[in-house]
Steps between C-alpha positions, in 0.01 A plus 500: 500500500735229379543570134838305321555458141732201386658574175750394261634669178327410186604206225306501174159315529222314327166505632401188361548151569545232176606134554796585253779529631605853640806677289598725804689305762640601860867579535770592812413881508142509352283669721058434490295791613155478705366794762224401733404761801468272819246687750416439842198262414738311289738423758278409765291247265844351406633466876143343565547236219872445614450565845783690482499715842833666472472885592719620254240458320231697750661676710682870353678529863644160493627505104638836554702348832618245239629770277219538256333817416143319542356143508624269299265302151575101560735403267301189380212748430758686288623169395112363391565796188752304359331269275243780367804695369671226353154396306444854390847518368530186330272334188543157700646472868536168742677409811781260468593560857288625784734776652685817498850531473553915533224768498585875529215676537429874557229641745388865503239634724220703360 
């Protein structure tokens, strides 16, 4: 069973969202914090959507050629946690630019 777990250490949050503007704002070094377990059903509905047939994502003989210890989450379904944790971090959150300029991410298997 494909089980990963994307997570991040933890910033100070509010749960609630206010059009005021938020106090706490984002800084070089500040790190969010979100888990999600990814499992097999997961994957496969995601490649589906994507169509996304790569078999590092399928196939545990083929990602372990490729020098991981098991198959491999899609990074843009890692990626599709991003604004989630930013809203449950933040009173009030938007998206001046569409992208990502550096994600570290760790991934433990269960």
């Amino acid at each position: 069973m494909l089980v990963r777990r994307a997570s991040w250490s933890y910033v100070s949050s509010s749960r609630s969202f206010s059009s005021f503007k938020s106090t706490t704002f984002l800084k070089c070094g500040d790190v969010l914090k979100q888990a999600q377990v990814f499992t097999d059903e997961d994957v496969l509905a995601y490649s589906r959507m994507s169509h996304d047939t790569n078999p590092l994502h399928f196939d545990p003989e083929w990602a372990n050629a490729a020098g991981f210890k098991d198959r491999v989450v899609p990074g843009m379904l890692i990626a599709s946690l991003f604004p989630r944790t930013i809203a449950s971090n933040f009173e009030l959150y938007m998206f001046l630019k569409h992208y990502i300029s550096s994600c570290q991410c760790t991934l433990e298997r269960r």
